[in-house]
C-alpha positions as CSV (number, residue, x, y, z in Angstrom):
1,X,59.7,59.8,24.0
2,X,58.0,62.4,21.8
3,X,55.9,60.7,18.6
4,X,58.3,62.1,16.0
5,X,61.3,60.0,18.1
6,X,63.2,63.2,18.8
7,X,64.7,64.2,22.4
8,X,65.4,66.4,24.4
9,X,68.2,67.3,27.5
10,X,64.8,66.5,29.9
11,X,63.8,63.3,27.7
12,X,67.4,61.9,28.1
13,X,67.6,62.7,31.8
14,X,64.1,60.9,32.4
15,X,65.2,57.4,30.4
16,X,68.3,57.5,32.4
17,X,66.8,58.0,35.8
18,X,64.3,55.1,34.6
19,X,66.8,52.8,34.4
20,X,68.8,53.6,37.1
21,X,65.5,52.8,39.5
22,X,65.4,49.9,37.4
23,X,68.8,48.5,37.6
24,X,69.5,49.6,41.2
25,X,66.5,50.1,42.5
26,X,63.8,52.8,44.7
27,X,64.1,54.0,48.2
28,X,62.1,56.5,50.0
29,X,62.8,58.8,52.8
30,X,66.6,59.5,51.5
31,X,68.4,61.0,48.0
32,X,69.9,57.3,48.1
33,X,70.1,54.1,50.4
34,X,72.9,52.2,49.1
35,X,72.7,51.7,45.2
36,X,69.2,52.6,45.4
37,X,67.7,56.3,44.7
38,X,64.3,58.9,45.6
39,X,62.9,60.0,42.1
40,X,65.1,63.3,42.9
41,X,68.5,61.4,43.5
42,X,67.5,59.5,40.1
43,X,67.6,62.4,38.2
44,X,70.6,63.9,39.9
45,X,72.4,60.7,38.9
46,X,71.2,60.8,35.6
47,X,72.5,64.4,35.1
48,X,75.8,63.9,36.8
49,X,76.3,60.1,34.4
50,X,75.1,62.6,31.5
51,X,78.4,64.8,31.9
52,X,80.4,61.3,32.5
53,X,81.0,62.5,36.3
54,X,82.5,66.1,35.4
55,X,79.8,68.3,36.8
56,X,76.4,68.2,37.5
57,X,73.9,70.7,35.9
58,X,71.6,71.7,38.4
59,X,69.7,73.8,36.1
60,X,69.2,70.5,34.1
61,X,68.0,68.5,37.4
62,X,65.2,71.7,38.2
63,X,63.9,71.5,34.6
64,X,63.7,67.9,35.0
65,X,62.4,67.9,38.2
66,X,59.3,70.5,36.9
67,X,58.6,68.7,33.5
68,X,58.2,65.5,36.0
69,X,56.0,67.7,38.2
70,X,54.2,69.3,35.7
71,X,53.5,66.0,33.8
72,X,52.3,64.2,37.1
73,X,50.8,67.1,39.0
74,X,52.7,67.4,41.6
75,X,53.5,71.1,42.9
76,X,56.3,72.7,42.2
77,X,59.5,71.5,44.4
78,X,57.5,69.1,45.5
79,X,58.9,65.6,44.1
80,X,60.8,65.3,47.4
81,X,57.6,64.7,49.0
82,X,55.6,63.0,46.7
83,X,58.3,60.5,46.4
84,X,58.3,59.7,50.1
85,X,53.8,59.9,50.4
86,X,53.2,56.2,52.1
87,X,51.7,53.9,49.7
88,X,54.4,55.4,46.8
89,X,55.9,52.6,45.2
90,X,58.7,52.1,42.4
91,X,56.3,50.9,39.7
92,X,54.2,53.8,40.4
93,X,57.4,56.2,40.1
94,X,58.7,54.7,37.3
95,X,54.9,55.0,35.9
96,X,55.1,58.7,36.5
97,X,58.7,59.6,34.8
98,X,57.1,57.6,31.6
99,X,53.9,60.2,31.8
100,X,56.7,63.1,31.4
101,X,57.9,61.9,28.7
């Protein structure tokens, strides 16, 4: 979260896709495996739990996705991948979405 406590649309995305690897879980080479989620499918879910289920925003999942990117430097578009690199694990996803925050 930002030093002066505020959020943003991005910020709240990010703490809810931490806690849904948290509570349910990380997977790699799929969006999802069960309850568990890629860091991509994390953020979708956080998005689509941010609009309780009505829509999901996926100009709000690319921003997210690119301030996760940026923060981490990864390429563009290229979270997909990066979550799925052998050797990737949850802690060090999890690690990452904290760094874009």
């Amino acid at each position: 979260m930002p030093l002066d406590g505020t959020t943003t649309p991005t910020t709240e995305i990010i703490l809810g896709a931490i806690e849904r690897l948290e509570r349910y879980g990380w997977c790699q080479g799929h969006t999802m495996n069960g309850d568990e989620r890629c860091v991509y499918g994390a953020i979708k879910n956080a998005v689509w739990h941010q609009f309780f289920g009505q829509f999901l925003d996926e100009g709000l999942v690319r921003a997210t996705m690119r301030r996760v990117e940026r923060a981490n430097g990864i390429p563009d578009e290229g979270i997909a991948f990066w979550n799925d690199e052998p050797g990737r694990t949850k802690e060090g996803v999890i690690e990452a979405l904290y760094r874009a925050l």
